[in-house]
C-alpha positions as CSV (number, residue, x, y, z in Angstrom):
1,X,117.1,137.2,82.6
2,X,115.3,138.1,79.4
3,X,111.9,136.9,80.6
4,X,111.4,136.7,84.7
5,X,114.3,138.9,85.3
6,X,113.6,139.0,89.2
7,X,112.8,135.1,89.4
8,X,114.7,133.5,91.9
9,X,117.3,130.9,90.7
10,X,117.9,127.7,92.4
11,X,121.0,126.1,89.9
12,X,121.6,122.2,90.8
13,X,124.4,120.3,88.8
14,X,123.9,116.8,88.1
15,X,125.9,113.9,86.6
16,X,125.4,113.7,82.9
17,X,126.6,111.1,81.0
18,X,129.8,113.0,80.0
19,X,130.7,111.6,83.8
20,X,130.4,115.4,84.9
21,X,130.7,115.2,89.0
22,X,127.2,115.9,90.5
23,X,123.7,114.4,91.8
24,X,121.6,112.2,89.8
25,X,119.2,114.6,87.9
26,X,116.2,113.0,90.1
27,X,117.9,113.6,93.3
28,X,117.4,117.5,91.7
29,X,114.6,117.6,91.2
30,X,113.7,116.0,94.7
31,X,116.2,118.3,96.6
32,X,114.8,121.4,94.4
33,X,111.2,120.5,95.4
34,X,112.0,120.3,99.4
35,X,114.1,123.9,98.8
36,X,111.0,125.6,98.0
37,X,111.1,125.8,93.6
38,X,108.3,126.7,92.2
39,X,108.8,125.9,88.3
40,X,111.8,123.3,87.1
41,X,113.3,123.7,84.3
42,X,115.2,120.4,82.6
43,X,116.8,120.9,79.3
44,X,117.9,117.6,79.1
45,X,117.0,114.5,77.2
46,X,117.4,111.0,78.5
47,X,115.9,107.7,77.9
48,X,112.8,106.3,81.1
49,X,114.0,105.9,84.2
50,X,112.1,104.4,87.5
51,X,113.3,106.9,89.9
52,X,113.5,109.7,87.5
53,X,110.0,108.8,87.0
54,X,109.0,108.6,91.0
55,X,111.0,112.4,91.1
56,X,108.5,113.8,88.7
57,X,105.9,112.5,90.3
58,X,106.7,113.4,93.5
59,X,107.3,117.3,92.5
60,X,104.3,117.0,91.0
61,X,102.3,116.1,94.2
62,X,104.2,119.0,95.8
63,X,102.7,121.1,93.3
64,X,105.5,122.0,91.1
65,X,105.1,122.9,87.2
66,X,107.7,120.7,85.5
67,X,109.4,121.9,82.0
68,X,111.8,120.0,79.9
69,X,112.6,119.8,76.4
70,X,111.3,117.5,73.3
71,X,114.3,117.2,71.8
72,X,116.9,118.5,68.5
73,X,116.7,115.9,66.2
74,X,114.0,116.7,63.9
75,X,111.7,113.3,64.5
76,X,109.1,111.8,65.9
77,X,110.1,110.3,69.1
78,X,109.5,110.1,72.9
79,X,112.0,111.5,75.0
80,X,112.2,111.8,78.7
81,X,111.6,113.7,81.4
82,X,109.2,115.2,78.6
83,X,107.1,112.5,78.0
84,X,106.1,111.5,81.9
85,X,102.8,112.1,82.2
86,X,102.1,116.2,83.8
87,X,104.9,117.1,82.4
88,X,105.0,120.1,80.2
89,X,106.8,119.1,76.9
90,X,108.3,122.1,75.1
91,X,109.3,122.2,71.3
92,X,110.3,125.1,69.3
93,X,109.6,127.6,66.8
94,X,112.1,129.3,64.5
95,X,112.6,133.2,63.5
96,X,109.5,133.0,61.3
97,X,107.0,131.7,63.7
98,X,107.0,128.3,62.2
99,X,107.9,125.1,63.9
100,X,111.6,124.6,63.8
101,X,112.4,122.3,61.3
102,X,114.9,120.3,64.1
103,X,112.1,120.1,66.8
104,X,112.0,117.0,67.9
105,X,107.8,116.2,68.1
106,X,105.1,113.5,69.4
107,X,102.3,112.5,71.1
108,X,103.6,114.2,74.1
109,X,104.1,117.6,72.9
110,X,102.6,120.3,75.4
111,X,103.5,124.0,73.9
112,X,106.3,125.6,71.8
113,X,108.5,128.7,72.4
114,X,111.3,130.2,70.0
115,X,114.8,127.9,69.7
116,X,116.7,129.8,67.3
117,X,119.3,133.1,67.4
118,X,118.4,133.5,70.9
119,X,121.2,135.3,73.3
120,X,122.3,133.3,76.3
121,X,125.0,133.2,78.3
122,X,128.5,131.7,77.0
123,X,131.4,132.0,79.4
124,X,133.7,131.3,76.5
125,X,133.0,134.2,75.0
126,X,134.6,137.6,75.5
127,X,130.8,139.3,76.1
128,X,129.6,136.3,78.2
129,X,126.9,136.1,75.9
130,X,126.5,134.0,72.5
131,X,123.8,133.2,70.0
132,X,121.9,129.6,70.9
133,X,119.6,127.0,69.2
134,X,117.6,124.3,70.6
135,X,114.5,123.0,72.3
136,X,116.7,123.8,76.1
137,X,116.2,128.0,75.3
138,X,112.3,127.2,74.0
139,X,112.0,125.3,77.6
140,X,113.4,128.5,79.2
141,X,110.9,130.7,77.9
142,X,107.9,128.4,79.1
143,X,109.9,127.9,81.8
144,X,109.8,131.6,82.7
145,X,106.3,132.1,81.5
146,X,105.2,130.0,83.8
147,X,107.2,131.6,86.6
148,X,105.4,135.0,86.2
149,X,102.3,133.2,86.2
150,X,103.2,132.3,89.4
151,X,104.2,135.4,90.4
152,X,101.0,136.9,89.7
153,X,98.5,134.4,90.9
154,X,99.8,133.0,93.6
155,X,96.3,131.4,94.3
156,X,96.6,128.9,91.2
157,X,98.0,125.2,91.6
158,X,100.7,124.2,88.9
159,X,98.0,122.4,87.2
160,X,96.2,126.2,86.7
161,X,99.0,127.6,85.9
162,X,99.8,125.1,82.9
163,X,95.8,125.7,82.1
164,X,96.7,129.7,81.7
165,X,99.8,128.8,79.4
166,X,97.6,126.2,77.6
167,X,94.3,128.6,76.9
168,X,96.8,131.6,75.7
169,X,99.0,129.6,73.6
170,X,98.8,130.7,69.6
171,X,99.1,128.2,66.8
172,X,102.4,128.6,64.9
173,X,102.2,129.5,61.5
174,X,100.2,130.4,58.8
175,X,97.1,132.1,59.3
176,X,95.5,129.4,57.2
177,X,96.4,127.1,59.3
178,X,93.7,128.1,62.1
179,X,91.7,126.0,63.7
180,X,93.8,122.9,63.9
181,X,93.1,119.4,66.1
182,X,94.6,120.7,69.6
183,X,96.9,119.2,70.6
184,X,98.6,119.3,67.4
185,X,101.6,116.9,67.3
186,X,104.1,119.1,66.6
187,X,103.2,122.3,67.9
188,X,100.9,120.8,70.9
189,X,98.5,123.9,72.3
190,X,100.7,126.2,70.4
191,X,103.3,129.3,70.8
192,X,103.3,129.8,74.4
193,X,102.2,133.9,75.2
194,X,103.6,135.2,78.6
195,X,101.9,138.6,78.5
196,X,98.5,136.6,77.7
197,X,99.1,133.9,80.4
198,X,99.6,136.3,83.2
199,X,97.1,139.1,82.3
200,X,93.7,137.5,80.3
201,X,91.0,136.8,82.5
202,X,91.5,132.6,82.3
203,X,88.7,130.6,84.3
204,X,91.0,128.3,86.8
205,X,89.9,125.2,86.0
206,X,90.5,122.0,87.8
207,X,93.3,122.0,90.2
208,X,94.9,118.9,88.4
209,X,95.2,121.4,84.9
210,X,95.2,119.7,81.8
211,X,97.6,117.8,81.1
212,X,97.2,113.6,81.7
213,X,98.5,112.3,85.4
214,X,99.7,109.2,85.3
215,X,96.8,106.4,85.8
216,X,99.3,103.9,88.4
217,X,101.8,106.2,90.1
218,X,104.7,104.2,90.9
219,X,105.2,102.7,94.4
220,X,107.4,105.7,96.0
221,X,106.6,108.6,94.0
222,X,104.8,110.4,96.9
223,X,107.9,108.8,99.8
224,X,109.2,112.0,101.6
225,X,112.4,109.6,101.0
226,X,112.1,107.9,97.8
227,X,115.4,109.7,96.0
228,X,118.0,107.3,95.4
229,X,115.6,104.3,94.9
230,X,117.4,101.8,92.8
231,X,115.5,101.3,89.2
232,X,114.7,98.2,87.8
233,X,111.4,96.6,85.8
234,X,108.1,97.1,87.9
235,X,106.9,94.1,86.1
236,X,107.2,91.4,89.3
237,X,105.9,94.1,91.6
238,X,102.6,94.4,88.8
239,X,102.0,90.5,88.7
240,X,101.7,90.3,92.5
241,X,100.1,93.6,93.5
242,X,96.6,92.1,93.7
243,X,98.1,90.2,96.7
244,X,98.6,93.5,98.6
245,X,95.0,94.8,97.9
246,X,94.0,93.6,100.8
247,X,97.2,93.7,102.9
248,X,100.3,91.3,103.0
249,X,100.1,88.1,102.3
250,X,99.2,86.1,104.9
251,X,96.3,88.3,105.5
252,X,94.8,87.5,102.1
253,X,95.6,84.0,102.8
254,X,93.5,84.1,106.5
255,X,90.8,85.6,104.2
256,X,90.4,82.8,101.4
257,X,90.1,80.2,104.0
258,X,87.6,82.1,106.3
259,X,86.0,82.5,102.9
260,X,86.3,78.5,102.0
261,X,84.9,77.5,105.7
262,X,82.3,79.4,104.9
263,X,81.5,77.7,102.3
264,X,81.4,74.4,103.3
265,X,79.3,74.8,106.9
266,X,76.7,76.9,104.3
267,X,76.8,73.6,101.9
268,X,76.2,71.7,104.8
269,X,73.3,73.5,106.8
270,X,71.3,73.7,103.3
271,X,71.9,69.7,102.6
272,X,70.5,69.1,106.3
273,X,67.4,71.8,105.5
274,X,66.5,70.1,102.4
275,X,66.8,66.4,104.2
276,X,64.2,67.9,107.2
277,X,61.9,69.1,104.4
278,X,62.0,65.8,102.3
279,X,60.9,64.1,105.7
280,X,57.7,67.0,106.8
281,X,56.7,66.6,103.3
282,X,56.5,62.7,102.9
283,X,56.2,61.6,106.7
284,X,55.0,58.2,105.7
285,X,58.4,57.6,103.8
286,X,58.5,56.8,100.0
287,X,55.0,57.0,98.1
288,X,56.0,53.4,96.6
289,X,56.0,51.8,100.2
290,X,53.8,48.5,100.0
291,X,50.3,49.0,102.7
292,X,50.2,52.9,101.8
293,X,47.8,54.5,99.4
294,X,48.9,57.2,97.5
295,X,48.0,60.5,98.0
296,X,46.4,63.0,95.9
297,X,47.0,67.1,95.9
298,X,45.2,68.2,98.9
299,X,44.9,64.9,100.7
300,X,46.5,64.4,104.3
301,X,48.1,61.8,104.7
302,X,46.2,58.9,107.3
303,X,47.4,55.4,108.3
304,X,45.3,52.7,106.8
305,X,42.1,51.5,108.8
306,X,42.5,49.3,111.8
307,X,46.3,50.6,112.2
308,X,47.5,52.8,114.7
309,X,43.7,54.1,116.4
310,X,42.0,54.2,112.7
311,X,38.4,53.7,112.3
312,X,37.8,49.7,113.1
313,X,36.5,47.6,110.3
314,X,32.9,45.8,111.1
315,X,33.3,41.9,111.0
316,X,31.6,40.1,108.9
317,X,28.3,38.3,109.9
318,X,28.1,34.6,111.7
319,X,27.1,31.9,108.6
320,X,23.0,31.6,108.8
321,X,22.8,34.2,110.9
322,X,20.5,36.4,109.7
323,X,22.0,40.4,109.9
324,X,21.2,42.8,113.0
């Protein structure tokens, strides 16, 4: 309400590990991405999950801008759904414009917003409202930003849009502190700046945006009916998906003994070649054979006189017979 006042709001409750009633939290996102959102928002922090994984992926591929928060405790440390590759990890910034000293932070950090004496809702309270910390308002805010974004440039793939939250971002702090090594651990890109975002002229960029997509999706990340795949390692289906390169099994079976036949007739045809050439070359048989003189470079090879039509050999003269 404070930010993208006239956003629409699709609200999904999930089962959290309190044993609240409700979806799995990647059945959400799923059923959120076929209802038409936009941006989603998850404030939650959980440990990796195969099918929460395939339900980022697969809003992502519907070209969704996922949101979720790094995390209140303070540390280094990867938490999920922030750290999934295209997701945009959110920490925050207290009252001063530093980083919040609880701010959970990492390699995965994507952008910052403030976390501290913000006014949300609070249905226990006699105003409905209340004064809240944590990295779930500072995922809000970007959460929002990115909704006007949106708004405004329709044109832009979530990938853009993340670009234009990216590009305007400020780094928290200090002034003396400019020029850091983006993306900075803690802070990532930096304080994220709706008015920025939606209004500075920001080249599109590639349709994928910045962040890193993950280099292997997983097997049914892109299924139109993938929710409620049952998790487990991936490391069996890893070891044997060279089989399926090339199709199922018994195709790449077929294949190495086509292959192997092959082979052996080629092995076969050049032993016969070379036997025909040994013969053209040598048609008298070995050189050593007794009766046949050896030949020289350049010599063709004849049958020895008086053999086989040679040239006849004159006999020798009659004794006391003088010569003709």
């Amino acid at each position: 309400m404070g930010l993208a006042p006239e956003a629409k709001i699709l609200p999904i409750r999930f089962k959290h590990e309190d044993g609240e009633l409700g979806i799995s939290w990647a059945d959400g996102v799923r059923y959120a991405v076929d209802h038409g959102a936009d941006v989603i928002n998850l404030s939650i922090v959980t440990t990796k999950s195969l099918p929460e994984q395939q339900a980022i992926e697969y809003a992502i591929k519907k070209d969704v801008v996922i949101v979720a928060g790094a995390g209140n405790d303070g540390k280094k440390e990867t938490n999920y759904p922030a750290a999934y590759p295209g997701v945009v990890s959110v920490g925050g910034v207290d009252d001063t414009g530093a980083v919040w000293e609880n701010s959970s932070w990492g390699s995965n950090t994507t952008l910052v917003a403030p976390a501290t004496k913000n006014v949300g809702a609070d249905t226990t309270s006699a105003s409905g409202y209340a004064m809240t910390t944590g990295t779930s308002d500072a995922t809000a805010y970007v959460s929002a930003s990115a909704a006007l974004v949106r708004e405004k440039h329709p044109e832009l793939t979530a990938g853009q849009v993340i670009n234009r939250l990216i590009k305007t971002a400020k780094v928290p702090g200090p002034e003396e502190a400019s020029n850091p090594k983006l993306p900075d651990e803690k802070f990532g890109y930096g304080v994220v700046r709706p008015y920025r975002a939606v209004t500075y002229d920001i080249p599109a960029g590639p349709k994928a945006g910045p962040l890193a997509q993950s280099d292997k999706p997983s097997d049914t990340a892109a299924g139109e009916a993938g929710s409620g795949s049952d998790s487990g390692s991936s490391s069996s289906d890893d070891s044997a998906g060279w089989m399926f390169a090339l199709g199922p099994p018994i195709v790449l079976f077929g294949l190495i003994f086509v292959v192997l036949v092959g082979v052996a007739v080629l092995v076969v045809v050049l032993v016969k070649r070379k036997d025909r050439s040994d013969r053209v070359s040598d048609p008298w048989g070995s050189g050593n054979a007794p009766g046949v003189p050896p030949q020289y470079p350049g010599q063709q090879p004849h049958a020895p006189a008086g053999q086989f039509g040679g040239p006849p050999t004159t006999p020798p003269p009659p004794p006391n017979q003088p010569p003709r």
